[in-house]
C-alpha positions in Angstrom: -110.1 133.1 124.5 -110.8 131.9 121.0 -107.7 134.5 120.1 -105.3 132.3 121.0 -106.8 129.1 119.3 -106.4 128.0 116.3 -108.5 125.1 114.3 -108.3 121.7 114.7 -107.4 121.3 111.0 -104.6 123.5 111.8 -103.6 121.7 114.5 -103.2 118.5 112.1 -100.6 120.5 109.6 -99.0 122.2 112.7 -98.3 118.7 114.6 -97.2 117.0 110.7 -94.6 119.9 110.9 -93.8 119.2 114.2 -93.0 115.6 113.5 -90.5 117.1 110.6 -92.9 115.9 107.9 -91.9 117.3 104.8 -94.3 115.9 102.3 -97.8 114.1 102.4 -99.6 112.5 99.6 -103.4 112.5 99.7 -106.6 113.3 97.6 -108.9 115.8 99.0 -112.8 115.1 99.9 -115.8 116.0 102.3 -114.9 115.0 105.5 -111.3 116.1 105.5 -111.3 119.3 103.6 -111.1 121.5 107.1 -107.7 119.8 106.7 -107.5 120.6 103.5 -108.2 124.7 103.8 -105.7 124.7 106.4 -102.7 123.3 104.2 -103.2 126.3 101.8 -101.6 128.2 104.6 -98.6 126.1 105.3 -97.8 125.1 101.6 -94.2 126.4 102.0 -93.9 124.1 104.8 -95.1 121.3 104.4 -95.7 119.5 100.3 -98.9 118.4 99.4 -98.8 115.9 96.2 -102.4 115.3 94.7 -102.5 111.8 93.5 -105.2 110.8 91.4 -106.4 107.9 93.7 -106.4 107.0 97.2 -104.5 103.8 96.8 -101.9 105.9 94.9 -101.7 108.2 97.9 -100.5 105.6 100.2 -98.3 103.6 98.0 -96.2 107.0 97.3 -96.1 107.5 100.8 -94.9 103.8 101.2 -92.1 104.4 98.2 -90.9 107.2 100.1 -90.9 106.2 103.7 -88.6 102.9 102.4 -86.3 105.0 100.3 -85.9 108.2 103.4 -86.4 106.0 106.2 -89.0 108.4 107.8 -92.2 108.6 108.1 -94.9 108.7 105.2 -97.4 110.3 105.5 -101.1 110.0 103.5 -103.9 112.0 103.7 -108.0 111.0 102.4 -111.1 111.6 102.9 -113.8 109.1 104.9 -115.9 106.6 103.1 -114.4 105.7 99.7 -111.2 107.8 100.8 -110.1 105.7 103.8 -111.4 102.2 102.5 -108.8 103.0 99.2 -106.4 103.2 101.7 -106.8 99.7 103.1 -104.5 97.8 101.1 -101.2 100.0 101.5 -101.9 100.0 105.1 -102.1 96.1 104.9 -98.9 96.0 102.4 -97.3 98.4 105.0 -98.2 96.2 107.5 -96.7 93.2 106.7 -93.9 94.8 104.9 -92.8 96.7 108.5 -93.1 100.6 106.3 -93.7 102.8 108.9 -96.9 105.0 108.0 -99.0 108.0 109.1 -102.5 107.6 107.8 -104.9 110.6 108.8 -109.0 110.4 107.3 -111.6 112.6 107.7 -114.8 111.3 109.1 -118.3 112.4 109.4 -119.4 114.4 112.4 -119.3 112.8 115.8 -123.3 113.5 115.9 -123.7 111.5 112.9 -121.1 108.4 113.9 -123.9 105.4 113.2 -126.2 107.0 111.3 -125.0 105.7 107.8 -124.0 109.2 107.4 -123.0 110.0 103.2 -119.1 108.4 103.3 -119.5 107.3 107.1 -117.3 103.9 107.7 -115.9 102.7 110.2 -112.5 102.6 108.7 -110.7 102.1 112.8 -112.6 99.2 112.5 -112.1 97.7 109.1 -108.3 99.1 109.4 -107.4 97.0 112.7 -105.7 94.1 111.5 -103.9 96.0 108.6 -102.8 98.5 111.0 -100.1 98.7 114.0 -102.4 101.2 115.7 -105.1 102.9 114.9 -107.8 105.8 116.6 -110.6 108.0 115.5 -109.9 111.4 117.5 -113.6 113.0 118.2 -112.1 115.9 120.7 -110.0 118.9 119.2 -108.0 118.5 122.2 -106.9 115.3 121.0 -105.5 115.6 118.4 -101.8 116.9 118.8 -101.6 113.7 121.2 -103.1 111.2 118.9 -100.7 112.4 115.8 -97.6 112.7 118.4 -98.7 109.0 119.6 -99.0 107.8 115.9 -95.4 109.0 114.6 -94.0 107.4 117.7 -95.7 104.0 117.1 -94.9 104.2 113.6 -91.5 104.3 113.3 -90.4 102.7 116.7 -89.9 98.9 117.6 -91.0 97.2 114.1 -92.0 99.7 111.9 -95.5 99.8 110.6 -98.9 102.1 110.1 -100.7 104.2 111.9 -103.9 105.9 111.5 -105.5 108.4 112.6 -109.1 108.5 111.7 -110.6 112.7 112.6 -114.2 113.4 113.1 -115.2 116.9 111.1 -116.0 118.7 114.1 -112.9 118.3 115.6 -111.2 119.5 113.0 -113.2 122.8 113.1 -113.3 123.0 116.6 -110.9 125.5 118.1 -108.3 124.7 120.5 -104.8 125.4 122.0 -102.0 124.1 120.3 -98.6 123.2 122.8 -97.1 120.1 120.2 -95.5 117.3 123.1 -93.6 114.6 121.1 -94.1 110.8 122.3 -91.2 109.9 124.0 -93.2 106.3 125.3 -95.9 104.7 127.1 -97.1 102.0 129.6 -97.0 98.2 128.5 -95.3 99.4 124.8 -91.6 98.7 125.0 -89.5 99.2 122.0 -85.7 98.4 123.2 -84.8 95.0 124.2 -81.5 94.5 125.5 -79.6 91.9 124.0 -79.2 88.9 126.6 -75.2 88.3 127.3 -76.3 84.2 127.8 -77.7 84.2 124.5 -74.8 85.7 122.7 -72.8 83.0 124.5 -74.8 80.3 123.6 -74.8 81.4 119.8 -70.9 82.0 119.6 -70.5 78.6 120.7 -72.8 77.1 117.7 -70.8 79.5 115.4 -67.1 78.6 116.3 -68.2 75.1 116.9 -69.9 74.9 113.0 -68.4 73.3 109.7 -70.7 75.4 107.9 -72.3 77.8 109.1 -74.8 79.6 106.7 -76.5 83.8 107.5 -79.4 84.3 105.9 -80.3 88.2 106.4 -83.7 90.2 105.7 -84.9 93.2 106.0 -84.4 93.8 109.8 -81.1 93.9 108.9 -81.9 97.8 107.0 -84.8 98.5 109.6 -82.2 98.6 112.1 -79.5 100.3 110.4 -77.0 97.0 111.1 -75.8 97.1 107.5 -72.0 97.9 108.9 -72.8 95.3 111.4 -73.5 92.8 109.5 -70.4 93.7 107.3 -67.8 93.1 110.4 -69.5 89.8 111.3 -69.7 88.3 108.2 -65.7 89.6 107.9 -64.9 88.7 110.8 -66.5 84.4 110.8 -65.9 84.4 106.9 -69.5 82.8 106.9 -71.5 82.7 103.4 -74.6 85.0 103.5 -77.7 85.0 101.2 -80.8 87.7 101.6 -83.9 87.8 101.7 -86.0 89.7 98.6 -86.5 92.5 101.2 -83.3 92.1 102.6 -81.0 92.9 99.1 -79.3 96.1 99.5 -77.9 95.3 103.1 -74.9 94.2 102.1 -73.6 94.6 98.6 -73.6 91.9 96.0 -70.0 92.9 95.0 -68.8 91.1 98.9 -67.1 88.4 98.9 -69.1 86.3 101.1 -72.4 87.4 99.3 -73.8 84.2 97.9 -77.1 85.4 96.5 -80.7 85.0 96.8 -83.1 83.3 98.7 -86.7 82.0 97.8 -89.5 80.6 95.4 -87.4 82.5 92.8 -84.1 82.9 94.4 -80.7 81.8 93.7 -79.7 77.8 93.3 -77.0 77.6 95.7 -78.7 79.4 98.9 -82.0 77.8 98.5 -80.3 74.2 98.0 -77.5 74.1 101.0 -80.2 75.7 103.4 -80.6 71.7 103.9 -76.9 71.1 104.2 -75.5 73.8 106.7 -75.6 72.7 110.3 -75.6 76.2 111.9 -78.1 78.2 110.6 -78.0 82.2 111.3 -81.2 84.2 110.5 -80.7 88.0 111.1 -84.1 90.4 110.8 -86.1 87.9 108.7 -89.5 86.4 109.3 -88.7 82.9 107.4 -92.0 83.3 105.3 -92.8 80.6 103.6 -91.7 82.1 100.1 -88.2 81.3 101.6 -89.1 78.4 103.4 -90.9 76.3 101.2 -92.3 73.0 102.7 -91.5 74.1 106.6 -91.5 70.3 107.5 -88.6 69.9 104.8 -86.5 73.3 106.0 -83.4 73.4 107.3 -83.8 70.4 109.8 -80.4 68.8 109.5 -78.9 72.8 111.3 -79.1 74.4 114.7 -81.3 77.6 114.2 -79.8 81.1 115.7 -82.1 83.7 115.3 -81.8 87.3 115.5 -84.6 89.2 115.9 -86.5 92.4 117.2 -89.9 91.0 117.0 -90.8 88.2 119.8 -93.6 87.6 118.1 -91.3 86.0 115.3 -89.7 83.5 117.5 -90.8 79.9 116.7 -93.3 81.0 114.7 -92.4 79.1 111.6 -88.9 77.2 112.5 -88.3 76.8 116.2 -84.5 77.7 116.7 -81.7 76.6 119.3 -81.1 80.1 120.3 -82.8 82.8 120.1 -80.9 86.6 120.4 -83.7 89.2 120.7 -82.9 92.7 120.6 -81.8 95.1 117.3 -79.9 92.8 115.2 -77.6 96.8 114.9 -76.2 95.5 119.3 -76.5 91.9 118.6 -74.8 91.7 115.4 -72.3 93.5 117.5 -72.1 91.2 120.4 -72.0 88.1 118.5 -69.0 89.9 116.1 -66.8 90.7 119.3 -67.9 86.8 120.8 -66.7 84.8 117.7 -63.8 83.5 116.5 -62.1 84.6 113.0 -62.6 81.7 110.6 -63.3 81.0 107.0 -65.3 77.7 105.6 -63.1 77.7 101.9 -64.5 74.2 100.9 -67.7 75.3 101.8 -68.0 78.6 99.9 -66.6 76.4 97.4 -69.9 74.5 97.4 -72.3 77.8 96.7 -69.6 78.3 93.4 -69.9 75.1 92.4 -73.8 75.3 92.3 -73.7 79.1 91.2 -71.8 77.9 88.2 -74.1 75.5 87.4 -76.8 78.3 87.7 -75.2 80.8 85.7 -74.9 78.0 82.8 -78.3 77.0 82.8 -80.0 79.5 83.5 -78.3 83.1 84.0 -76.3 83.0 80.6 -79.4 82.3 78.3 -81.4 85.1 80.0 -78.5 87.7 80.2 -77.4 86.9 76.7 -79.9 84.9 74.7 -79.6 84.1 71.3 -83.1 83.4 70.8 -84.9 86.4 68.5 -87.4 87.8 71.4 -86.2 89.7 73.9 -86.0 88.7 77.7 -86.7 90.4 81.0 -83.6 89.8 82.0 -81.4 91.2 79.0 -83.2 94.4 80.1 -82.1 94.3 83.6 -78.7 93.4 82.3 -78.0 96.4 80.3 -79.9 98.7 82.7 -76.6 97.5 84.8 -74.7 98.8 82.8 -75.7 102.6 83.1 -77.8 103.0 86.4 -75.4 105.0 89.0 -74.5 102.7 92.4 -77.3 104.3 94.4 -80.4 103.7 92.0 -83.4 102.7 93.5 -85.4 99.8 91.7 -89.2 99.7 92.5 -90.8 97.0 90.7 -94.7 95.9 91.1 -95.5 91.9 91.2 -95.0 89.0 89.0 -92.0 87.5 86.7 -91.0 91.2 85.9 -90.7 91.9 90.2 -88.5 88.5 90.2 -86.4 88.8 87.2 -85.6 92.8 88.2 -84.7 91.3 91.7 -82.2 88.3 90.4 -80.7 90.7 88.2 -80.8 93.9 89.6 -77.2 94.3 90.7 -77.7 96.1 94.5 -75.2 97.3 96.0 -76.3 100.3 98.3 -79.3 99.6 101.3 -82.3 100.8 100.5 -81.9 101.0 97.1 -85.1 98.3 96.5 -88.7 99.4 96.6 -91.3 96.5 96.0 -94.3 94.7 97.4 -92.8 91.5 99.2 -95.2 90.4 101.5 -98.8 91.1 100.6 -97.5 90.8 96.7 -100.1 94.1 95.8 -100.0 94.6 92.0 -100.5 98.2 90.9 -97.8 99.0 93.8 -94.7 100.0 91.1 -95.8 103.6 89.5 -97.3 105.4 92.7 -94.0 103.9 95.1 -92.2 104.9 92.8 -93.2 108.6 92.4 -93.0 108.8 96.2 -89.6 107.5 96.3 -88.6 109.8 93.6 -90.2 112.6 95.5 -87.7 112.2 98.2 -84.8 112.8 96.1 -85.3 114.5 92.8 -81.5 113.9 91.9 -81.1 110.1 92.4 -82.4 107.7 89.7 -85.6 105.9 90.5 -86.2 103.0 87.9 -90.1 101.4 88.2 -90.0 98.1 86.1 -93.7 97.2 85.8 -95.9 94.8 84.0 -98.5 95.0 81.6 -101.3 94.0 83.6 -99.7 95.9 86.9 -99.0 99.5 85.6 -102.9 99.2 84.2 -104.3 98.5 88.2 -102.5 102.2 89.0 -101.7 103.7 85.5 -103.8 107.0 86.7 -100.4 108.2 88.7 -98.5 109.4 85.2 -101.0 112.5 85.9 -99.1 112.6 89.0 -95.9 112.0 87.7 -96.6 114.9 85.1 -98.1 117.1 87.6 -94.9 116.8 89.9 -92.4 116.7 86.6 -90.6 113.6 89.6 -88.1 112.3 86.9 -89.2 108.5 87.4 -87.9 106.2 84.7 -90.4 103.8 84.0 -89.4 100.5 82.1 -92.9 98.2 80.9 -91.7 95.0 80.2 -94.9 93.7 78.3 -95.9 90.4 77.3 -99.0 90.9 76.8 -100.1 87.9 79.6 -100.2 88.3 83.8 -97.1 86.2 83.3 -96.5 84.6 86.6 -100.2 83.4 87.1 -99.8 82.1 83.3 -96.5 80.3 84.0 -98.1 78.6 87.0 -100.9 77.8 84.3 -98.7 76.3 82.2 -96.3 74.5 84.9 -99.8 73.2 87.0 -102.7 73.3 85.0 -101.7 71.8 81.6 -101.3 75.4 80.1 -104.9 75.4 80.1 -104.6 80.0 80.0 -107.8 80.6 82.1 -108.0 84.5 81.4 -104.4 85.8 81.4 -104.1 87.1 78.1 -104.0 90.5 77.8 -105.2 92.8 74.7 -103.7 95.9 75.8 -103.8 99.8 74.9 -101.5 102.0 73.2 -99.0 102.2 76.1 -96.9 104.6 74.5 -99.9 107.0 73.2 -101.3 107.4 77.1 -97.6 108.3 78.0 -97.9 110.8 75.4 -100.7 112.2 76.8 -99.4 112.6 79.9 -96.8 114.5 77.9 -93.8 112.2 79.5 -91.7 111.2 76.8 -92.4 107.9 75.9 -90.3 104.9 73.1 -91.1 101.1 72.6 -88.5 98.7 71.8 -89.3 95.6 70.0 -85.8 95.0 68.5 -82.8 93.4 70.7 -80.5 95.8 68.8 -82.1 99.2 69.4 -82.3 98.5 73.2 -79.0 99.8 74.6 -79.6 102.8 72.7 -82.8 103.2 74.0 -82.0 101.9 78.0 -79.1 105.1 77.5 -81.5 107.8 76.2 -83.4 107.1 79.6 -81.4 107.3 82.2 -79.8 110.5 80.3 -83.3 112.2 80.3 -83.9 115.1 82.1 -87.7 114.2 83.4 -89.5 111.3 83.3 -89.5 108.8 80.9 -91.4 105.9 79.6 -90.1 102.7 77.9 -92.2 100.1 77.0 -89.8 96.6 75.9 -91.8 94.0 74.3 -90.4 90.7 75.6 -91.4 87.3 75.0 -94.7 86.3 75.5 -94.2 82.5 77.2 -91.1 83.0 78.9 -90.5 81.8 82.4 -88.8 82.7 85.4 -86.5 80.0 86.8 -85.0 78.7 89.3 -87.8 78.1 90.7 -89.1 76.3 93.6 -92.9 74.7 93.1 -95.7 75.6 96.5 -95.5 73.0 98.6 -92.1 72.1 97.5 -88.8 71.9 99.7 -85.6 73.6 98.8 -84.0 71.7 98.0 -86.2 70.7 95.1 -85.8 74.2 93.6 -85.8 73.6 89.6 -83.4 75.1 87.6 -85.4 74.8 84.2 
């Protein structure tokens, strides 16, 4: 009988393959190393990439799940293992990534004992995750990994995971792999209602000026052509989320920037002047919202949406389309009339101008001696190929990289936008690289960031993934030290950083490394990386007390976004 069994642990690598996973990121331990012995079998099937931390694990799986739009996968041990995990599943979580986490755990006999490693990770795991099980039964396993890839990337994307007792993972059992087709009470396609199309054409072809603000449903659902003929089609203005950029290319003509604390002048300022407001695959968090009893309360709301539970949560709307915003999108194009809104648009240049005076030109092209974040951006511009993927971790850097950052393929933007998890740039990155060894990855990081996760240039030099990493360092956590000086008197409560030899560790992780310090040895320098075959390291020292603007201040409204 046994003959014709096979391990549970096998069972694990057998269903991954099954689900077409091509690569998993983990770091091997106690509780999970049946899994473990079993991969050494299948390592021409399936990639292993050892990262040198937990957290690293599941932030490579995250880079590469946004990048492929599969699946990641992440592999740990229990205990220590699967609590490192936490906070990807949590930045997954609110970030819609679609995730497979599988932990070991201690043997079902000793579940509450306070085994060595024993947690209860399903339990500390269950807000942070979509779903989540501990399998004690070898019999369950093929189900509970076919259930977790099915949950993952279905509906609204997020993770899963899977938490495997020992014992069933040596147990033996038959393997016969049945994919997750559905199940009772979760429903993933909601058809588009024909009254609410109606209801929202008539808004649109009745508006004066209309205004689409788009997010990252928008790439979720793969609506980026969608979006494309609608906005075509009404000649409506359109701004994006900082999740949402990529969607539609910055090079359209009704492309009228950014949205948010940081965002572009124009959109932030006429959200409280249109009076048809469009919001396709976005959450209105309050990063773009500001003060919610300030937003937007002049317009009629329409929102498109695949999430109910994203309805009225933060601005109640006129009309509300559920469904994939890929067959609403779709509907509404067919429902509404052509148009174009040319005093309107002339509005968002009139502001952008304004902008790109006080604010764009003087960090594009300074003429003060220290460098600026966004001078590097703007010759990285210059040489990065259409489809380059810019990760970036959290803070002025992640804002100044996204202003500047000129997207113009979807999912070409790899960051932390909801949870805001610094240390999130350098592993993401290697996982998005890992997906595609022959398109340029770009990490921008901080000082204080890259330090949280710096462990993964072993990884990066391990795997030889041709990342190019850009450190922009000023020596300060920059965005908690411009809110220090803006709101607390610049009173620098333990923001200053004394940091290492950035470009010695590189070194030793024998990736080519330079440091600029010098405005006039950085195209030279921003051309030797992207020319380099392997990864690279480039550290720019910018200035120390430079801020990131526009701006719009917590609490604020939108319309009060500062431009210096």
């Amino acid at each position: 009988m046994k003959d014709s069994m096979i391990r549970g642990a096998d069972i694990v690598v057998r269903s991954l393959i099954a689900e077409n996973a091509e690569i998993i990121f983990g770091y091997p331990g106690g509780a999970i190393m049946p899994v473990y012995d079993a991969l050494h079998d299948y390592h021409e099937e399936l990639r292993h990439v050892l990262t040198r931390h937990e957290q690293g694990a599941i932030h490579a799986a995250q880079g590469y799940a946004r990048v492929s739009g599969k699946v990641g996968v992440c592999l740990a041990t229990s205990g220590p293992g699967a609590t490192n995990l936490i906070t990807g599943m949590a930045d997954a979580q609110i970030d819609s990534t679609p995730l497979v986490c599988i932990t070991g755990q201690v043997a079902s006999h000793l579940l509450g004992t306070d085994a060595f490693q024993e947690t209860d990770v399903v339990g500390i795991s269950m807000p942070a995750t979509k779903w989540n099980i501990q399998v004690r039964r070898v019999e369950d396993i093929a189900p509970a990994i076919a259930k977790g890839f099915y949950i993952a990337r279905s509906g609204r994307p997020g993770p899963v995971l899977i938490d495997i007792t020992k014992d069933a993972q040596q147990d033996f059992g038959h393997f016969n792999y049945q994919p997750c087709l559905g199940f009772r009470s979760y429903k993933t396609h909601i058809p588009v209602e024909k009254t609410a199309i109606q209801e929202a054409s008539f808004l649109i072809n009745m508006a004066k000026r209309p205004y689409v603000l788009f997010g990252q449903g928008v790439v979720l659902g793969k609506a980026e052509e969608e979006l494309k003929a609608f906005l075509e089609k009404s000649g409506i203005p359109a701004a994006c989320t900082l999740l949402g950029s990529g969607a539609l290319s910055e090079d359209h003509p009704n492309y009228v920037g950014k949205l948010g604390m940081h965002g572009n002048y124009a959109p932030n300022l006429l959200t409280n002047q249109c009076d048809v407001l469009i919001a396709v695959g976005m959450r209105f968090d309050d990063r773009v919202t500001g003060d919610l009893k300030r937003y937007a309360k002049q317009a009629k709301v329409i929102h498109l949406e695949l999430d109910p539970a994203e309805i009225n949560k933060n601005v109640k709307c006129e009309v509300a389309v559920l469904g994939s915003c890929k067959d609403s999108l779709a509907l509404l194009t067919a429902a509404v009339r052509e148009n174009s809104y040319p005093q309107w648009m002339a509005k968002f240049k009139e502001l952008a101008d304004q902008e790109r005076a006080t604010v764009i030109e003087p960090d594009l092209t300074p003429t003060k001696p220290g460098l600026t974040m966004g001078e590097v951006i703007h010759r990285i511009n210059k040489y990065k190929a259409d489809d380059a993927v810019l990760v970036t971790d959290v803070g002025q850097h992640q804002m100044i990289s996204w202003r500047y950052f000129n997207f113009k393929k979807s999912r070409t933007q790899v960051t932390s936008g909801g949870l805001g998890t610094m240390g999130f740039a350098l592993p993401a990155a290697l996982g998005a690289q890992m997906y595609d060894f022959s398109r340029q990855v770009v990490c921008v990081v901080g000082d204080g960031g890259i330090q949280m996760t710096i462990q993964e240039l072993g990884t990066i030099m391990q795997t030889k993934a041709p990342v190019k990493i850009v450190l922009l360092n000023n020596n300060f956590l920059g965005m908690v030290r411009q809110w220090q000086q803006m709101f607390f008197d610049k009173r620098y409560s333990f923001t200053e950083l004394d940091n290492p030899d950035f470009i010695k560790i590189a070194e030793a992780y024998n990736i080519q490394a330079q440091k600029v310090t010098e405005r006039g040895d950085l195209q030279e320098a921003i051309e030797d990386m992207l020319i380099h075959d392997g990864p690279y390291f480039l550290e720019v020292v910018v200035e120390k007390e430079d801020n990131v603007f526009p701006m719009i201040a917590t609490g604020c409204s939108v319309e009060e976004v500062r431009l210096s």
